[in-house]
mmCIF file of the N, C-alpha and C atoms, coordinates in Angstrom:
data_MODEL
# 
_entry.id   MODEL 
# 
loop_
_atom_site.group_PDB 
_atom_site.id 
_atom_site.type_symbol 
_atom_site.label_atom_id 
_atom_site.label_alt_id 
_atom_site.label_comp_id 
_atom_site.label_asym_id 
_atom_site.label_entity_id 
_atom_site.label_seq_id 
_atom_site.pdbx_PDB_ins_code 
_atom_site.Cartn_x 
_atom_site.Cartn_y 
_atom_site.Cartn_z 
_atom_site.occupancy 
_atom_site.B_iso_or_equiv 
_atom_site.pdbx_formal_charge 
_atom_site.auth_seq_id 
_atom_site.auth_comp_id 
_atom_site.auth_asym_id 
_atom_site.auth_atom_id 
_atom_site.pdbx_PDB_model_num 
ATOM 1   N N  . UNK A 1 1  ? 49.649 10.338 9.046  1.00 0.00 ? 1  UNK A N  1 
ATOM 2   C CA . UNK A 1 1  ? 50.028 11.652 9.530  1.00 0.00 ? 1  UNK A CA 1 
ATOM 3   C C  . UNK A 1 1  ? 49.007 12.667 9.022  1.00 0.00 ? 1  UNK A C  1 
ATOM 4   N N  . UNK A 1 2  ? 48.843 13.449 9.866  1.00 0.00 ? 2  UNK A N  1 
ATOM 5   C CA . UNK A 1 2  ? 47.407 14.729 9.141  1.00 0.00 ? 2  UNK A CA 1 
ATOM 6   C C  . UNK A 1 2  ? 48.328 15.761 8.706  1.00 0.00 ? 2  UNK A C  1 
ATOM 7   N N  . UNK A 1 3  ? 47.763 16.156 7.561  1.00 0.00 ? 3  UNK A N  1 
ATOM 8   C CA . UNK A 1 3  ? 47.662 17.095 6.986  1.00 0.00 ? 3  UNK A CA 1 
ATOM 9   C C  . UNK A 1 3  ? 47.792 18.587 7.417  1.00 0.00 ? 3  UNK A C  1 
ATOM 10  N N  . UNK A 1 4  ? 48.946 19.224 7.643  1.00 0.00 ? 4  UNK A N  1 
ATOM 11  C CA . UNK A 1 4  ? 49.099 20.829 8.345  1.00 0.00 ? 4  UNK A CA 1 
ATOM 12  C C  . UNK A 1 4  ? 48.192 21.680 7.678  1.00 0.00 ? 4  UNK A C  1 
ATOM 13  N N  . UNK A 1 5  ? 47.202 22.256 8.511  1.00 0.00 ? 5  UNK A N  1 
ATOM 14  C CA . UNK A 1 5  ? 46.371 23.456 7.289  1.00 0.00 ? 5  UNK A CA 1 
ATOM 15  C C  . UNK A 1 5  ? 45.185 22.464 6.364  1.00 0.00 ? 5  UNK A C  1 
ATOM 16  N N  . UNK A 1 6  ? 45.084 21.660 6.641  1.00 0.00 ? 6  UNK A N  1 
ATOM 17  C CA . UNK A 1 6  ? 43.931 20.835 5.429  1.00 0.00 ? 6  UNK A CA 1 
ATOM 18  C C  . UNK A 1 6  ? 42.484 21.406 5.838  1.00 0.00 ? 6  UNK A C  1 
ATOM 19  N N  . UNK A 1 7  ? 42.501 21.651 7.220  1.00 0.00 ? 7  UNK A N  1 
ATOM 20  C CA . UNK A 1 7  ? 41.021 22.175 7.523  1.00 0.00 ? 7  UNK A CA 1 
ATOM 21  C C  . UNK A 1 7  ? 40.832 23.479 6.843  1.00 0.00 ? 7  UNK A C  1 
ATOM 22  N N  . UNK A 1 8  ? 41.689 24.073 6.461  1.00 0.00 ? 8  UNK A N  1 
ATOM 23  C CA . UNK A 1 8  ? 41.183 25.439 5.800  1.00 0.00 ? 8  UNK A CA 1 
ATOM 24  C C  . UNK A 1 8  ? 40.475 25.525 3.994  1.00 0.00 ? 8  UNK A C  1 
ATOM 25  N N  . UNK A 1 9  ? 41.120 24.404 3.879  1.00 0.00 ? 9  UNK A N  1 
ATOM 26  C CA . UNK A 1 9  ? 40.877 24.043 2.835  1.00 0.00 ? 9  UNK A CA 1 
ATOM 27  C C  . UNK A 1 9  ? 39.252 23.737 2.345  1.00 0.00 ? 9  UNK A C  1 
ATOM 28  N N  . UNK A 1 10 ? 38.790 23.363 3.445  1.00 0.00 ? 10 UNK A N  1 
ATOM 29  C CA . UNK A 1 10 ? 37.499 22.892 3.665  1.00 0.00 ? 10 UNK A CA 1 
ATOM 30  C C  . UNK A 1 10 ? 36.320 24.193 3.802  1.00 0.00 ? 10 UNK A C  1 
ATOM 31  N N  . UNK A 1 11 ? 36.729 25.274 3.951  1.00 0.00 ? 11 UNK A N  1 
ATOM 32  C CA . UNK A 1 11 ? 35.982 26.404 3.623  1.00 0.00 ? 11 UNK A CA 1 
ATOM 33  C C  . UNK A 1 11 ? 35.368 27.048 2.155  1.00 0.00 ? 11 UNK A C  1 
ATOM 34  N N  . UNK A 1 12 ? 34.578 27.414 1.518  1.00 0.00 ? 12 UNK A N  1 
ATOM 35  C CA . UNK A 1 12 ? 34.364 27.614 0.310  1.00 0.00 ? 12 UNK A CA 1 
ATOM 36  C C  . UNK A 1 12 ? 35.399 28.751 0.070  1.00 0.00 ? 12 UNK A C  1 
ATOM 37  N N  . UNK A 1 13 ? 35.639 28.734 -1.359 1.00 0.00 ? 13 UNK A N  1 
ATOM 38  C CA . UNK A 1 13 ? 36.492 30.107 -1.854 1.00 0.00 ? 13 UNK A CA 1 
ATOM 39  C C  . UNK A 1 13 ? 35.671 31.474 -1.928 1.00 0.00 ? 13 UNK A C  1 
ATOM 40  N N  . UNK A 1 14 ? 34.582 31.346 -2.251 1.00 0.00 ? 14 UNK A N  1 
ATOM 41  C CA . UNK A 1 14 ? 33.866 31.987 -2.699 1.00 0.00 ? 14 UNK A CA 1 
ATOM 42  C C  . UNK A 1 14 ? 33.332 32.807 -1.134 1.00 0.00 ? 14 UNK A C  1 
ATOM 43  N N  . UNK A 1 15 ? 33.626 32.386 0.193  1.00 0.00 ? 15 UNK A N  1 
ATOM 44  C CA . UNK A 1 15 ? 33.547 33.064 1.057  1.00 0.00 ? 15 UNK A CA 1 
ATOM 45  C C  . UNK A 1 15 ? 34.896 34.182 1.321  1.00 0.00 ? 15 UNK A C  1 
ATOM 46  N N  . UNK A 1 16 ? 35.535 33.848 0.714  1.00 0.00 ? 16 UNK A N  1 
ATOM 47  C CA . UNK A 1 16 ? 36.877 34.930 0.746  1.00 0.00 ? 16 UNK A CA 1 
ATOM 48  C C  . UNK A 1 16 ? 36.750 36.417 0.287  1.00 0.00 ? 16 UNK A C  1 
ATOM 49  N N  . UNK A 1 17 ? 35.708 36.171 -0.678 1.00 0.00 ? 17 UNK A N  1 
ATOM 50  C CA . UNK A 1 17 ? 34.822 37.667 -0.948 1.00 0.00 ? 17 UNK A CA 1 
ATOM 51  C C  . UNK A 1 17 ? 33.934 38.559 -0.455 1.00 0.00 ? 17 UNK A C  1 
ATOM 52  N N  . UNK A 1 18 ? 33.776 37.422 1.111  1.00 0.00 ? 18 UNK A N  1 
ATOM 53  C CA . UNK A 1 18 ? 32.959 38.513 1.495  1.00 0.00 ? 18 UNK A CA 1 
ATOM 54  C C  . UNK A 1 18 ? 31.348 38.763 1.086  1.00 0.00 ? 18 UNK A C  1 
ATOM 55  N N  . UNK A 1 19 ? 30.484 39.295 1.965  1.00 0.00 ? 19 UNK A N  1 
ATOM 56  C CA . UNK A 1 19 ? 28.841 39.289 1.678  1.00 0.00 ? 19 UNK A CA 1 
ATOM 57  C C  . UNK A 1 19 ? 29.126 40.648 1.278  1.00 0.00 ? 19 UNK A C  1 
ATOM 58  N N  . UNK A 1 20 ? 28.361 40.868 -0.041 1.00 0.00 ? 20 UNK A N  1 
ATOM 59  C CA . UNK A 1 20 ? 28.483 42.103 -0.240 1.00 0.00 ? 20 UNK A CA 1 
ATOM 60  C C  . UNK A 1 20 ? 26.464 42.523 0.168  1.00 0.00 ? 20 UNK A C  1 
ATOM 61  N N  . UNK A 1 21 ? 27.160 44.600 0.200  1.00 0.00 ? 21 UNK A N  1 
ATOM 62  C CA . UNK A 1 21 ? 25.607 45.120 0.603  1.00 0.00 ? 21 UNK A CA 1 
ATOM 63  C C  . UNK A 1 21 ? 24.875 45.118 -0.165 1.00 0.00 ? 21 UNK A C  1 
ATOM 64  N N  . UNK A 1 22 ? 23.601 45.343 0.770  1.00 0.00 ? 22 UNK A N  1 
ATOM 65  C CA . UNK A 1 22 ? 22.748 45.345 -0.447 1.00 0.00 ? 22 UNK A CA 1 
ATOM 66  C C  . UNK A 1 22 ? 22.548 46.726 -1.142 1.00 0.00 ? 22 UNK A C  1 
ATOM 67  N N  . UNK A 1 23 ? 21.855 46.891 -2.157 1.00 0.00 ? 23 UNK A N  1 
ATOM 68  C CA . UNK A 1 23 ? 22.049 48.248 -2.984 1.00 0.00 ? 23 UNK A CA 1 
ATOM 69  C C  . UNK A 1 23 ? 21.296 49.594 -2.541 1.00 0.00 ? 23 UNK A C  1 
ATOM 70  N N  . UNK A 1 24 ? 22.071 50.185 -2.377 1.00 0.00 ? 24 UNK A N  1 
ATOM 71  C CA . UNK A 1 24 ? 21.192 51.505 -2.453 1.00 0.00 ? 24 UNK A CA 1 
ATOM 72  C C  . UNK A 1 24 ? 19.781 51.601 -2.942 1.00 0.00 ? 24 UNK A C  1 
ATOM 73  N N  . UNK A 1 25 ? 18.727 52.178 -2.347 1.00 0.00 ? 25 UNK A N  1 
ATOM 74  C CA . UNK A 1 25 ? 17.609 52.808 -3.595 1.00 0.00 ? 25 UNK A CA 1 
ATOM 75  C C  . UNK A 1 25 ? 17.852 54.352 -3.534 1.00 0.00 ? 25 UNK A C  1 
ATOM 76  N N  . UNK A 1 26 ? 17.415 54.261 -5.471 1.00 0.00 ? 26 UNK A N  1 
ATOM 77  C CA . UNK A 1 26 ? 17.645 55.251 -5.547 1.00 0.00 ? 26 UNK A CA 1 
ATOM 78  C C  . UNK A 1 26 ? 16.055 56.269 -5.082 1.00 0.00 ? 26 UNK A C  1 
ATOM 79  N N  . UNK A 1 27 ? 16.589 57.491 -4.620 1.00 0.00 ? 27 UNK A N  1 
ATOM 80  C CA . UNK A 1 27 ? 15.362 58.305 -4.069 1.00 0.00 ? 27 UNK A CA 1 
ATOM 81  C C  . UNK A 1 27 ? 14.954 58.367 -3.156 1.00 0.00 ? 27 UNK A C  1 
ATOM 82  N N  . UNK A 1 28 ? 13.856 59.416 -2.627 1.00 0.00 ? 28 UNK A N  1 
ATOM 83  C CA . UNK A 1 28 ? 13.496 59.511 -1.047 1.00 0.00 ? 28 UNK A CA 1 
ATOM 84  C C  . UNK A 1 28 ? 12.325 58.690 -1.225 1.00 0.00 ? 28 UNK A C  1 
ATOM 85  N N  . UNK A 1 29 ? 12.054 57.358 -1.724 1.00 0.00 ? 29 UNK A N  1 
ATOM 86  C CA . UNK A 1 29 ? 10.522 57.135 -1.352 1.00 0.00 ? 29 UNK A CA 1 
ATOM 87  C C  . UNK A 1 29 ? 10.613 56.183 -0.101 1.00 0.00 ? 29 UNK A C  1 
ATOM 88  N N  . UNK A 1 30 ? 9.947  56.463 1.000  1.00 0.00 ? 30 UNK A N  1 
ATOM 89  C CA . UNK A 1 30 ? 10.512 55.397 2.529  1.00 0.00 ? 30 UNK A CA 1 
ATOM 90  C C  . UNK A 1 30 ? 10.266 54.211 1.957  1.00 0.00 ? 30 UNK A C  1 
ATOM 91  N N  . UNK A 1 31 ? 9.315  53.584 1.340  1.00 0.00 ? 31 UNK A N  1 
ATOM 92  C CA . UNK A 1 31 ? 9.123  52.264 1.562  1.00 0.00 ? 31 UNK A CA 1 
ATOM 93  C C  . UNK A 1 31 ? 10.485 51.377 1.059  1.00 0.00 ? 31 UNK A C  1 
ATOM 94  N N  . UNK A 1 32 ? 11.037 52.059 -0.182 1.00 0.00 ? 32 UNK A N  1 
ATOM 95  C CA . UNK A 1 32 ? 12.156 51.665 -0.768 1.00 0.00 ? 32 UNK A CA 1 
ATOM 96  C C  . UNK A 1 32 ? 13.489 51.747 0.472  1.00 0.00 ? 32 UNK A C  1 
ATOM 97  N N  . UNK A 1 33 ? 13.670 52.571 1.325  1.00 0.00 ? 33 UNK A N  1 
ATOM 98  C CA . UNK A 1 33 ? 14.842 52.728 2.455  1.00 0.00 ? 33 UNK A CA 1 
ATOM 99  C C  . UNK A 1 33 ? 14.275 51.603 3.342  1.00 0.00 ? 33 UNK A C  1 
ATOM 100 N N  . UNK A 1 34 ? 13.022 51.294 3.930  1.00 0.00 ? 34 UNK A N  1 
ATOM 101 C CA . UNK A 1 34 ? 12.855 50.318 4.556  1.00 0.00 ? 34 UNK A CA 1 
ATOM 102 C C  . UNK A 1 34 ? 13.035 48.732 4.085  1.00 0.00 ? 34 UNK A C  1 
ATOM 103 N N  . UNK A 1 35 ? 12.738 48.739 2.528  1.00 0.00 ? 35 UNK A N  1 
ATOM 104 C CA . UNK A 1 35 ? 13.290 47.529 1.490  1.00 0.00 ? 35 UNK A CA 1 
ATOM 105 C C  . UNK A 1 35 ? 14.783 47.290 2.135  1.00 0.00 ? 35 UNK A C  1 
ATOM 106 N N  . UNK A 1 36 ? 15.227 48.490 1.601  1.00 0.00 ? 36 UNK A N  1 
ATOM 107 C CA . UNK A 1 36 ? 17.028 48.242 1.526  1.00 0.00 ? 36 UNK A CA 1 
ATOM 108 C C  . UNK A 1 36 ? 17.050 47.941 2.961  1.00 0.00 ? 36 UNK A C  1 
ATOM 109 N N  . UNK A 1 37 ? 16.914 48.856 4.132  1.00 0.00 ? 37 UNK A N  1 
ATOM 110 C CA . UNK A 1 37 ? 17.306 48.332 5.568  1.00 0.00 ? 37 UNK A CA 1 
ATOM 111 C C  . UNK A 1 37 ? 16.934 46.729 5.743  1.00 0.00 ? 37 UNK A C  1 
ATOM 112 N N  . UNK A 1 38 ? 15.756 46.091 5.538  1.00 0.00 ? 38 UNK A N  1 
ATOM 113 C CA . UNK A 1 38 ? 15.422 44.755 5.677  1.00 0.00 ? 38 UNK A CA 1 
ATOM 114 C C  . UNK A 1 38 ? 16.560 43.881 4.571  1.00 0.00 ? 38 UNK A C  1 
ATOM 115 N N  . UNK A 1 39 ? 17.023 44.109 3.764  1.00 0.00 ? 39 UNK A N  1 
ATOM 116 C CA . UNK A 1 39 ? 17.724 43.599 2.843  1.00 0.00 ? 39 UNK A CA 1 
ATOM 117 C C  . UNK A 1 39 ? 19.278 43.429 3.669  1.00 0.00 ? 39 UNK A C  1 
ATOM 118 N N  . UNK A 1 40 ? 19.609 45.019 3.812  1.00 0.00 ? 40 UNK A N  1 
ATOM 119 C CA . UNK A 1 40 ? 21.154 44.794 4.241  1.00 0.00 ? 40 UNK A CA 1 
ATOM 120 C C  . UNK A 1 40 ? 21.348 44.298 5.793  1.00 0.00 ? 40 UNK A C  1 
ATOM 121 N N  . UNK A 1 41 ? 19.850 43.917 6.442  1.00 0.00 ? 41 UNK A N  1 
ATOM 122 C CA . UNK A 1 41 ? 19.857 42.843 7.723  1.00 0.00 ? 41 UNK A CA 1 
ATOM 123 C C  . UNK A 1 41 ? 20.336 41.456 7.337  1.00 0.00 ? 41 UNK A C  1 
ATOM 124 N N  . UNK A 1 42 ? 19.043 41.205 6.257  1.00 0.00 ? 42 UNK A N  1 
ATOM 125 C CA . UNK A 1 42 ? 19.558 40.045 5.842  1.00 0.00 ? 42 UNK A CA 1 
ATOM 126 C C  . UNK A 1 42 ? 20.896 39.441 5.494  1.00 0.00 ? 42 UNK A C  1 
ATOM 127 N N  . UNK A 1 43 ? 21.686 40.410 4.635  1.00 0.00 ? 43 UNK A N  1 
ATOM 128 C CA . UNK A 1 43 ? 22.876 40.185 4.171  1.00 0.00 ? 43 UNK A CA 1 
ATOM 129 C C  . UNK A 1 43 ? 23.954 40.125 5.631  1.00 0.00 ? 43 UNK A C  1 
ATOM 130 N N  . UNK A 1 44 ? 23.737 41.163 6.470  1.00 0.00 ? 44 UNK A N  1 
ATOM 131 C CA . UNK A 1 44 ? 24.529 41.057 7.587  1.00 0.00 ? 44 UNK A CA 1 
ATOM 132 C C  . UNK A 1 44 ? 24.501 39.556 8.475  1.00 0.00 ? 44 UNK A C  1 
ATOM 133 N N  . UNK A 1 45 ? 22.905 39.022 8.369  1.00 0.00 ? 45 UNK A N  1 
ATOM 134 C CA . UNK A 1 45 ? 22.598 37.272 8.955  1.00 0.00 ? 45 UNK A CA 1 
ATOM 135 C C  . UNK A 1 45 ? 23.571 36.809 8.139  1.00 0.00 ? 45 UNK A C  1 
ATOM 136 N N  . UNK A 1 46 ? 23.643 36.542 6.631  1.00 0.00 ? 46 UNK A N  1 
ATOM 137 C CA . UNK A 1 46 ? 24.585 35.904 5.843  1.00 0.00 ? 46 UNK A CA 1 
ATOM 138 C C  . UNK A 1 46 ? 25.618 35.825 6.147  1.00 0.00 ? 46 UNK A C  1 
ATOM 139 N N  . UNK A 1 47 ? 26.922 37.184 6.441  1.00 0.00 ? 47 UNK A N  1 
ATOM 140 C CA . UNK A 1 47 ? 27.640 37.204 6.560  1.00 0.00 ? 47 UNK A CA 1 
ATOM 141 C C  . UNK A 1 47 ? 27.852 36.524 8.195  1.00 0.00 ? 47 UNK A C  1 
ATOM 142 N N  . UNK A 1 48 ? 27.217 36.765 8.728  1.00 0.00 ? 48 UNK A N  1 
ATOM 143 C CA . UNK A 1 48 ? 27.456 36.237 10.346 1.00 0.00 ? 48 UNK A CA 1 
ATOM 144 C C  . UNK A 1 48 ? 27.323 34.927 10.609 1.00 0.00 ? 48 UNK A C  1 
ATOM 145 N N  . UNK A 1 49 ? 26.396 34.395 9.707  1.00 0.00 ? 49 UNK A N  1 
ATOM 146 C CA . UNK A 1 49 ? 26.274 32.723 9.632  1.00 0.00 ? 49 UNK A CA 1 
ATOM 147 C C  . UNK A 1 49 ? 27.859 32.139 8.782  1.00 0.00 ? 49 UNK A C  1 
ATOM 148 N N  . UNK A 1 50 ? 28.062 32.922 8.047  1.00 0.00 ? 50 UNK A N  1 
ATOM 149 C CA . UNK A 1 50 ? 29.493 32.135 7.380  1.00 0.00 ? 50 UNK A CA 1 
ATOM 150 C C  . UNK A 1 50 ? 30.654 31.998 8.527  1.00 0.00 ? 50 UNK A C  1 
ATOM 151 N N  . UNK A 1 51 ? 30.596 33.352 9.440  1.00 0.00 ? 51 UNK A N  1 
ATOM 152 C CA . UNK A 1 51 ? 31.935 33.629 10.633 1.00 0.00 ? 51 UNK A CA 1 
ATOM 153 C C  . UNK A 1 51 ? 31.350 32.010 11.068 1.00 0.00 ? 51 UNK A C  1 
ATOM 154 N N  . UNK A 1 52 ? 29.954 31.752 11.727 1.00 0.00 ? 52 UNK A N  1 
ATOM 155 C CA . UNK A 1 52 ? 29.988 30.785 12.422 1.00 0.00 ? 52 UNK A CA 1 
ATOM 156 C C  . UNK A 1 52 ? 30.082 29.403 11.784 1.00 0.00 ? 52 UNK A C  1 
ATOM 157 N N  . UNK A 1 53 ? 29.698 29.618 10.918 1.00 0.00 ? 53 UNK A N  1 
ATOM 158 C CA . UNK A 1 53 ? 29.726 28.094 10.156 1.00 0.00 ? 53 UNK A CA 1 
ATOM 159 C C  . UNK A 1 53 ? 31.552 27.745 9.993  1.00 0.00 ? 53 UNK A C  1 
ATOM 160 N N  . UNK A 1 54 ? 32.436 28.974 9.696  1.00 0.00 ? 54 UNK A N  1 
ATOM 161 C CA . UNK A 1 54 ? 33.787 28.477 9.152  1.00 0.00 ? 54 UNK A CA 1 
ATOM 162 C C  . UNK A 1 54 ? 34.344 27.805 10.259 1.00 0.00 ? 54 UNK A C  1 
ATOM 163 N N  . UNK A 1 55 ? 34.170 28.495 11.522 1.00 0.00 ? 55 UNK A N  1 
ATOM 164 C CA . UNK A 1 55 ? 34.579 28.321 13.365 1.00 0.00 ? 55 UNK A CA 1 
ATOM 165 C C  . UNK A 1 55 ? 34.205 26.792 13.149 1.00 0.00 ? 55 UNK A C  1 
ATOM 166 N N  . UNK A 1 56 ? 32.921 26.846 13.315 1.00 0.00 ? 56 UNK A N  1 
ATOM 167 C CA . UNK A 1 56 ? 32.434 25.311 13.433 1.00 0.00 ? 56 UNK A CA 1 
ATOM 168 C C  . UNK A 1 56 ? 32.950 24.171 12.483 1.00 0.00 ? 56 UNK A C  1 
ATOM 169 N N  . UNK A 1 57 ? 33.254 24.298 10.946 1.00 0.00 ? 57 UNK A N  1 
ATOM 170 C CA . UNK A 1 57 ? 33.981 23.534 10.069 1.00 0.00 ? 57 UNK A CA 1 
ATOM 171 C C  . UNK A 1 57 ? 35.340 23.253 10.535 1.00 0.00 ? 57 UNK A C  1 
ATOM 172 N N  . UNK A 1 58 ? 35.882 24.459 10.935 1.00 0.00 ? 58 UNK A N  1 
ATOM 173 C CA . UNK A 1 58 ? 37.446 24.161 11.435 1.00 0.00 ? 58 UNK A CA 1 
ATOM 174 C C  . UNK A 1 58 ? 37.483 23.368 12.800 1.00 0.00 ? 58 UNK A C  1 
ATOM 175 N N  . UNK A 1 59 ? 36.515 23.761 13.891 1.00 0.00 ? 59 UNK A N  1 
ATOM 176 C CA . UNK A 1 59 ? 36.825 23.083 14.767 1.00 0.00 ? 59 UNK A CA 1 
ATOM 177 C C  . UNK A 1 59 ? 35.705 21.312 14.705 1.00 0.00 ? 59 UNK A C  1 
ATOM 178 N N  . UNK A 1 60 ? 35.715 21.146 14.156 1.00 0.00 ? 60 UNK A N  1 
ATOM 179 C CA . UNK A 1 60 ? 34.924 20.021 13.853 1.00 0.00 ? 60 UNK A CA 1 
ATOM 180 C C  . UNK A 1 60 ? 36.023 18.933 13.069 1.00 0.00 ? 60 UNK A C  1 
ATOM 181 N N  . UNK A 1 61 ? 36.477 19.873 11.769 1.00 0.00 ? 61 UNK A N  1 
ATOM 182 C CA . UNK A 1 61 ? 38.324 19.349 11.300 1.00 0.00 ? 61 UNK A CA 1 
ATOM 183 C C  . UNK A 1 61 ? 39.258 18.977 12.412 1.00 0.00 ? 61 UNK A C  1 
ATOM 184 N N  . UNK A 1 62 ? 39.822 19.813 13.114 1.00 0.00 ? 62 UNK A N  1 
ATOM 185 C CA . UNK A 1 62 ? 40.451 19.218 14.227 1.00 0.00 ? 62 UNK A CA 1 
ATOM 186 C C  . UNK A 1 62 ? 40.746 18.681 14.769 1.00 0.00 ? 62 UNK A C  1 
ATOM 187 N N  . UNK A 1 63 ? 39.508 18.560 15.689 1.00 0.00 ? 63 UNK A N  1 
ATOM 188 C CA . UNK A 1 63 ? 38.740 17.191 16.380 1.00 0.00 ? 63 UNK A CA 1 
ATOM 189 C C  . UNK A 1 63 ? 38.967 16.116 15.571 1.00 0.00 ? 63 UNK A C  1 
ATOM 190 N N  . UNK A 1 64 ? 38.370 15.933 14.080 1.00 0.00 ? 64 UNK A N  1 
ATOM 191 C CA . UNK A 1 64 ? 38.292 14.938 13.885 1.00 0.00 ? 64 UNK A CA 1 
ATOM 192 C C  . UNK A 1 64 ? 40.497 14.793 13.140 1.00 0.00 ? 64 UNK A C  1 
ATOM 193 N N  . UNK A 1 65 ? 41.330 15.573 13.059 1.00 0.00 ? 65 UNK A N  1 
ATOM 194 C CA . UNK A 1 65 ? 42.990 15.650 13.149 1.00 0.00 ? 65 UNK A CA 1 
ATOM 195 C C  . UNK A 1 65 ? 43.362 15.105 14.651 1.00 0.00 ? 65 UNK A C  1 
ATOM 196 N N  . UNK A 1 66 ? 42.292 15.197 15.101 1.00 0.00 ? 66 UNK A N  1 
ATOM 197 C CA . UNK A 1 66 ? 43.315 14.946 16.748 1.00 0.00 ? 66 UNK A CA 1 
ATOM 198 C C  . UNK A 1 66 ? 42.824 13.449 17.302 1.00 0.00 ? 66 UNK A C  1 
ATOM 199 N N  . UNK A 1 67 ? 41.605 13.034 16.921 1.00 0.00 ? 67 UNK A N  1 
ATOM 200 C CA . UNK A 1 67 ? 41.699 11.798 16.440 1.00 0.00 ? 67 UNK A CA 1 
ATOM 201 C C  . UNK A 1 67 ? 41.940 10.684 16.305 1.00 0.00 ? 67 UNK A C  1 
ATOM 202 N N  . UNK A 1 68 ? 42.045 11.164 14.926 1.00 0.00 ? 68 UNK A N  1 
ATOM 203 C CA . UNK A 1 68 ? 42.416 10.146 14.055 1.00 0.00 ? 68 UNK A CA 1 
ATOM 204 C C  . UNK A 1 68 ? 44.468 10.135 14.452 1.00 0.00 ? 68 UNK A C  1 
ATOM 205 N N  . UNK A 1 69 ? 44.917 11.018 14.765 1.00 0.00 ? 69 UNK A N  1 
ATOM 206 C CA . UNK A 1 69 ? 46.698 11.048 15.495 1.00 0.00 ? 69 UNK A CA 1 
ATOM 207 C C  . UNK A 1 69 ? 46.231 10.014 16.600 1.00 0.00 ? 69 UNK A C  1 
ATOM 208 N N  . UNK A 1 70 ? 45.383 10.483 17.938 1.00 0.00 ? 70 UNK A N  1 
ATOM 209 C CA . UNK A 1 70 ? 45.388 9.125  18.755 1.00 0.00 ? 70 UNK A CA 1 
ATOM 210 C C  . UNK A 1 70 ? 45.335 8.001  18.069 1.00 0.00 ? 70 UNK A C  1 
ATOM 211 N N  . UNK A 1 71 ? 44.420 7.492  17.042 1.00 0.00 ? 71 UNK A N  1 
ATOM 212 C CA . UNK A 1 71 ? 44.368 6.413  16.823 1.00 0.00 ? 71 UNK A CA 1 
ATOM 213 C C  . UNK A 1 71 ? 45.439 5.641  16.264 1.00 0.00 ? 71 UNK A C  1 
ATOM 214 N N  . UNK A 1 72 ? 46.199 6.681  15.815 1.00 0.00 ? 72 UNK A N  1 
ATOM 215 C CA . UNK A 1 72 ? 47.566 5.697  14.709 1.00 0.00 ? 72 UNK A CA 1 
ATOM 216 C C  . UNK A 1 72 ? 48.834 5.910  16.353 1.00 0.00 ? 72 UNK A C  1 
ATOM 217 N N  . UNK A 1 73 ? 48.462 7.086  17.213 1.00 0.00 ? 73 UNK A N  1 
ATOM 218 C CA . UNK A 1 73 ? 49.419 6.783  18.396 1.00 0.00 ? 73 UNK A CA 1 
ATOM 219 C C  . UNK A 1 73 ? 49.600 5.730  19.192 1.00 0.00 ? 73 UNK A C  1 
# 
């Protein structure tokens, strides 16, 4: 029998926190605002690769819950 909810399980904890931004600089010097803008892109890829990676872990779990039920059906 599978497991209700086991695929969630399969996500890291440590994604429950969230990508945090990147930091402020302090001051008007541009090159430093263009640092941070290239930085808090990056972090936004991060966070957007986790939405897709969790989608894909869960539905990959599933699949393999729905299965492994045919097979013992």
């Amino acid at each position: 029998m599978a497991t209700p909810g086991a695929c969630s399980t399969l996500i890291p904890d440590s994604w429950r926190q969230g990508v945090p931004g990147a930091p402020l600089p302090v001051g008007g010097v541009v090159g430093d605002w263009i640092a941070f803008a290239d930085a808090q892109t990056g972090q936004l890829d991060k966070a957007n690769g986790r939405t897709a990676d969790t989608l894909a872990i869960i539905e990959r779990c599933e699949a393999r819950d729905r299965a492994a039920v045919k097979r013992t059906g």
